[in-house]
C-alpha positions as CSV (number, residue, x, y, z in Angstrom):
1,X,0.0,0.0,0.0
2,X,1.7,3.3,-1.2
3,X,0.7,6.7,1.1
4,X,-0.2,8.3,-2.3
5,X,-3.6,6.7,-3.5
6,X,-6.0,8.4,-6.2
7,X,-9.3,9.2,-5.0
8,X,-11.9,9.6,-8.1
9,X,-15.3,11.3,-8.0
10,X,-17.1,8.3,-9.1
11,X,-14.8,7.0,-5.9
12,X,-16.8,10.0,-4.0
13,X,-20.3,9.1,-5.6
14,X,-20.1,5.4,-4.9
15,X,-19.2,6.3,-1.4
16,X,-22.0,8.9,-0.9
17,X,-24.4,6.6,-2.5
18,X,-23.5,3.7,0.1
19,X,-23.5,6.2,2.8
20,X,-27.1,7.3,2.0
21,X,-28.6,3.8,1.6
22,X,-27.1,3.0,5.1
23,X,-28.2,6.2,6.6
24,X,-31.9,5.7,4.9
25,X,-31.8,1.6,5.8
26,X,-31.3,3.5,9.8
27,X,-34.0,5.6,9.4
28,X,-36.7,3.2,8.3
29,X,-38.8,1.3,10.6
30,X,-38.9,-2.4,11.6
31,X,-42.1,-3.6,10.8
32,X,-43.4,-4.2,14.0
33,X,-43.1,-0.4,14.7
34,X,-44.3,2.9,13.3
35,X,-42.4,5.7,11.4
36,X,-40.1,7.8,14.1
37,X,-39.3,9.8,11.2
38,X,-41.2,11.2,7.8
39,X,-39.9,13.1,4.9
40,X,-41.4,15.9,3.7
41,X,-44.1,15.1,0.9
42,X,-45.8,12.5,4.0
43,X,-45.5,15.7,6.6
44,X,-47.1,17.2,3.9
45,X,-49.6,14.4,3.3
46,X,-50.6,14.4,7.0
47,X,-50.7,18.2,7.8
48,X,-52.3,19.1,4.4
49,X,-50.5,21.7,3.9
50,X,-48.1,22.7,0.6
51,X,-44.3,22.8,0.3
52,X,-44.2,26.5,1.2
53,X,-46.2,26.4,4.3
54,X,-44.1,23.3,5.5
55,X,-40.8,25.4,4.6
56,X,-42.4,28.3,6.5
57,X,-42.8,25.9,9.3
58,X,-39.5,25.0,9.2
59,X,-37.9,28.6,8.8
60,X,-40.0,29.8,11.5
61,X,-38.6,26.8,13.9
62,X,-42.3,25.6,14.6
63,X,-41.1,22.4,13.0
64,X,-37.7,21.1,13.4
65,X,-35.9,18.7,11.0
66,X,-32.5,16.7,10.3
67,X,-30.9,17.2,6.8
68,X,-29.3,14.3,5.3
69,X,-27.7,14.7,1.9
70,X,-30.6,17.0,0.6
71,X,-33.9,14.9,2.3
72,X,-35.3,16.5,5.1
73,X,-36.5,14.2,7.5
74,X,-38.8,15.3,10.5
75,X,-39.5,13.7,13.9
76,X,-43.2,12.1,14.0
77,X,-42.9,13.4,17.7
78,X,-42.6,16.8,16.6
79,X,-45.3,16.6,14.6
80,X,-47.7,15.4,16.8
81,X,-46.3,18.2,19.0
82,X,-47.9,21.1,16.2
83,X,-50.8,19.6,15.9
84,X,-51.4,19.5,19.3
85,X,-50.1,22.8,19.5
86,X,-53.1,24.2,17.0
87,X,-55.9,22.3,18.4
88,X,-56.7,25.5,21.1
């Protein structure tokens, strides 16, 4: 093994790619439980509300979220949190 070894971008993309199917295969659920955490369109789906109202929620820090490599992923606790929050 030399100590001068050639790192590619298709090196970098195969990388990221494996890195974001093991980070996604962490997120997902077993099947015996529910979703601990949604990406946007379902937040979406189950607030009915559009992309700009959820980005409003988010710029506004009503909703808080985790970024990884461009999905947004939110907390179903926190979610449950804003609807309680807007039943009053």
């Amino acid at each position: 093994m030399t100590s001068n070894e050639l790192v590619t971008k298709e090196d970098l993309e195969v990388f990221g790619n494996k890195l974001l199917e093991k980070i996604e295969l962490i997120l997902q659920p077993g099947k015996a439980q529910s979703k601990q955490w949604l990406k946007s369109k379902d937040v979406r789906k189950l607030l009915n509300i559009s992309p700009g109202t959820l980005q409003n929620l988010r710029i506004n820090g009503t909703l808080s979220y985790t970024k990884i490599g461009g999905m947004m992923y939110y907390k179903l606790e926190d979610i449950h949190k804003v609807l309680e929050g807007s039943k009053h």
